[in-house]
C-alpha positions in Angstrom: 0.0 0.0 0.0 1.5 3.3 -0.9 1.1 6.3 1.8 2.4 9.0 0.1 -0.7 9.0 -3.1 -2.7 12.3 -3.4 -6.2 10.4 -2.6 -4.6 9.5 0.9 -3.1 12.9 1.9 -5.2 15.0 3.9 -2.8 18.2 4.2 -3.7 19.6 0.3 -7.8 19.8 0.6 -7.1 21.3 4.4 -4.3 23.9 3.1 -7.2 24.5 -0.3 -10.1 25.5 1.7 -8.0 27.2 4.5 -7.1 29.6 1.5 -10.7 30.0 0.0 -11.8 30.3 3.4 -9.4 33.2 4.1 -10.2 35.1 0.7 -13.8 35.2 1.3 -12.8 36.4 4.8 -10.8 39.0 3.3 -13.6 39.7 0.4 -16.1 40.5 3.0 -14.2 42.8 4.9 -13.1 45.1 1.7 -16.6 44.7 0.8 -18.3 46.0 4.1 -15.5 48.6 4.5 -16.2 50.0 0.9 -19.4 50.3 1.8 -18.8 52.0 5.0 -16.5 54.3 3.4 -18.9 55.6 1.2 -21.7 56.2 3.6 -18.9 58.0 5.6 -18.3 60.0 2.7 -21.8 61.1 1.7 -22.9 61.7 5.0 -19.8 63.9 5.6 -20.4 66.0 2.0 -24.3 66.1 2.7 -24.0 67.3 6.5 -22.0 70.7 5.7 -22.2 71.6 2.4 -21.9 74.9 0.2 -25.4 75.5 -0.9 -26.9 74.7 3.0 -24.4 77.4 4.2 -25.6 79.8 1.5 -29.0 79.3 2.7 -28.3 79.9 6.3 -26.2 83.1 5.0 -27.0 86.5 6.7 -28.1 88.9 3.9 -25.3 91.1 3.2 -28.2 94.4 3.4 -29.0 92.8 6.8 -25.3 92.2 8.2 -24.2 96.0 7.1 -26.7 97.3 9.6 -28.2 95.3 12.2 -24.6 96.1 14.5 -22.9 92.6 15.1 -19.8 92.0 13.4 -19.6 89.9 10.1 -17.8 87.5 8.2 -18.3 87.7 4.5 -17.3 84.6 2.9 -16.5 84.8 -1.2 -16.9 81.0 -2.6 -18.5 79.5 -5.5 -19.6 75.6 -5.7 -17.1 74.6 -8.0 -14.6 75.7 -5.7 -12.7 72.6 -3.8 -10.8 74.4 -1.0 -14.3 75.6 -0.2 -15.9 72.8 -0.1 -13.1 71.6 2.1 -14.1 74.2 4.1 -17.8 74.2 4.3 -17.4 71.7 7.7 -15.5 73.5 9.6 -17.1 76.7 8.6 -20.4 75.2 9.6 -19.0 74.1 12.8 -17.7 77.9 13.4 -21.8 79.2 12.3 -23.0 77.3 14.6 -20.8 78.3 17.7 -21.0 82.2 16.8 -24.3 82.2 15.1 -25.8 85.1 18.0 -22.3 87.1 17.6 -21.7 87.0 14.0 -23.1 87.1 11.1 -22.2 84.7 8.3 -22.6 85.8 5.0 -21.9 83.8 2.0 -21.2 85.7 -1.6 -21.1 83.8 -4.7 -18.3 84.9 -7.1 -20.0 83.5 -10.1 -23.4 85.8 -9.0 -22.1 89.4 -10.7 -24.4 91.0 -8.7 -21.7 90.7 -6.1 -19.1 92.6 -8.3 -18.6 95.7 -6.3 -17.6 93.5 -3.6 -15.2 91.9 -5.5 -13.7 94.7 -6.6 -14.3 96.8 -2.9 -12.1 93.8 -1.5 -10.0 92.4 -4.4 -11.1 89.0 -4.5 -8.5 87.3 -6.8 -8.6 83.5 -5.4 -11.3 81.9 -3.1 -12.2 81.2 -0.3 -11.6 85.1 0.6 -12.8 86.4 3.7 -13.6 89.7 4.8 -14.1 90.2 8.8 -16.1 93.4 9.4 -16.7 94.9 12.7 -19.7 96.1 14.2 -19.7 99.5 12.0 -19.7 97.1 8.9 -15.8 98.1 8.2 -13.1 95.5 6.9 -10.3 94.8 9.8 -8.8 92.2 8.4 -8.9 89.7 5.1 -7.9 86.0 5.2 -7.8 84.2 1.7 -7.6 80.5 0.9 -7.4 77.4 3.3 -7.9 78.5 7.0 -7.7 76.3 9.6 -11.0 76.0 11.9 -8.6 77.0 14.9 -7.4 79.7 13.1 -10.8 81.4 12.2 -12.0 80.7 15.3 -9.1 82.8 17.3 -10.1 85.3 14.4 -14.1 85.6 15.1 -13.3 85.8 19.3 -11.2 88.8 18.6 -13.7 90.0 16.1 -16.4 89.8 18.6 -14.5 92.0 21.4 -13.2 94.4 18.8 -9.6 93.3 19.1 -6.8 93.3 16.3 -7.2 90.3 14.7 -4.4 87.8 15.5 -4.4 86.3 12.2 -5.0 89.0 10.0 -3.8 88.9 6.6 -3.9 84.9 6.7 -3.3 83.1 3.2 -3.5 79.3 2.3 -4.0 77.4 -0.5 -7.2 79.1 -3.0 -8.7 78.8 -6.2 -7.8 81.4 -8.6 -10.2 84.0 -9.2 -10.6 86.8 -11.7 -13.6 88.8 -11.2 -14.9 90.1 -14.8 -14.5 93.7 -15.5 -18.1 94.5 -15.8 -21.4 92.6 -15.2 -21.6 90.0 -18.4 -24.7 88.1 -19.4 -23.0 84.9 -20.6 -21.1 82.3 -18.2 -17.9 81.5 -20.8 -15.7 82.8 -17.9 -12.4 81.0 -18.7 -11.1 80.3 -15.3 -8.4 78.4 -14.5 -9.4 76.0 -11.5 -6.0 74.9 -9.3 -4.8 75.2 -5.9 -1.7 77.1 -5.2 0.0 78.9 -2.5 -0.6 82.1 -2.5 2.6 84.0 -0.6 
């Protein structure tokens, strides 16, 4: 009788299906973490987003006169450092809603031209803090870390210097038109940089 034939040697079937086993194991778990990931994602995207902070914006007529200091936010939607943004600037809305106004100005919308001129908006995100009396303090343009804006909006609210005036990250390039245009066929060029 020979011992050593494949029909008699129980070590290949056990090693086999210890090696299916362990790839449909290891297919589950990529499987339930994709999923996981992507409900992660969407719920993160849907819970803060650019157009819910545009509809929780102060009126810009409203935060120019009702006496409580402002931060005017320049953005558009196809902006990505914005949208990188739009939690933490959510976050910050919600913790100094009754001491600050929030208000949210499309760049693409030329009705906000004279702004864009008024405060030379050439790359966004591009915020303007204004004080109680409605004048600019202090600008901040591109990436801003939550911390950062935060320390910015305390001092805001007591009337100090800002402590991080003048603040620039990364943005997306801007040119505001010349004058009011009816068509869209804006040419922009859509990239992240450093702006020094």
């Amino acid at each position: 009788m020979n011992t050593d034939s494949p029909v008699n040697s129980p070590a290949k079937p056990d090693a086999t299906t210890g090696r299916r086993l362990r790839n449909f194991l290891i297919a589950i778990v990529a499987i339930a973490l994709s999923v996981a990931l992507f409900l992660g994602l969407r719920t993160e995207t849907t819970s803060a987003s650019l157009v819910k902070l545009n509809e929780a914006s102060t009126a810009l007529e409203v935060a120019l006169s009702n006496g409580k200091p402002s931060l005017i936010e320049f953005y558009a939607d196809w902006c990505t450092v914005c949208q990188k943004m739009a939690p933490d600037m959510a976050q910050l809305e919600q913790q100094y809603a009754d001491k600050v106004n929030f208000v949210m100005l499309n760049v693409d919308n030329t009705k906000w031209l004279p702004e864009m001129l008024k405060y030379r908006v050439d790359g966004i995100p591009h915020f303007v803090f204004l004080g109680k009396d409605g004048e600019s303090t202090a600008q901040a343009i591109g990436d801003q870390p939550r911390t950062i804006m935060a320390s910015n909006l305390e001092a805001l609210i007591v009337g100090d210097s800002l402590p991080y005036a003048q603040a620039s990250g990364k943005v997306s390039k801007f040119s505001a038109p010349v004058a009011p245009t009816a068509s869209q066929d804006d040419p922009r060029s859509h990239g992240s940089q450093v702006v020094n």
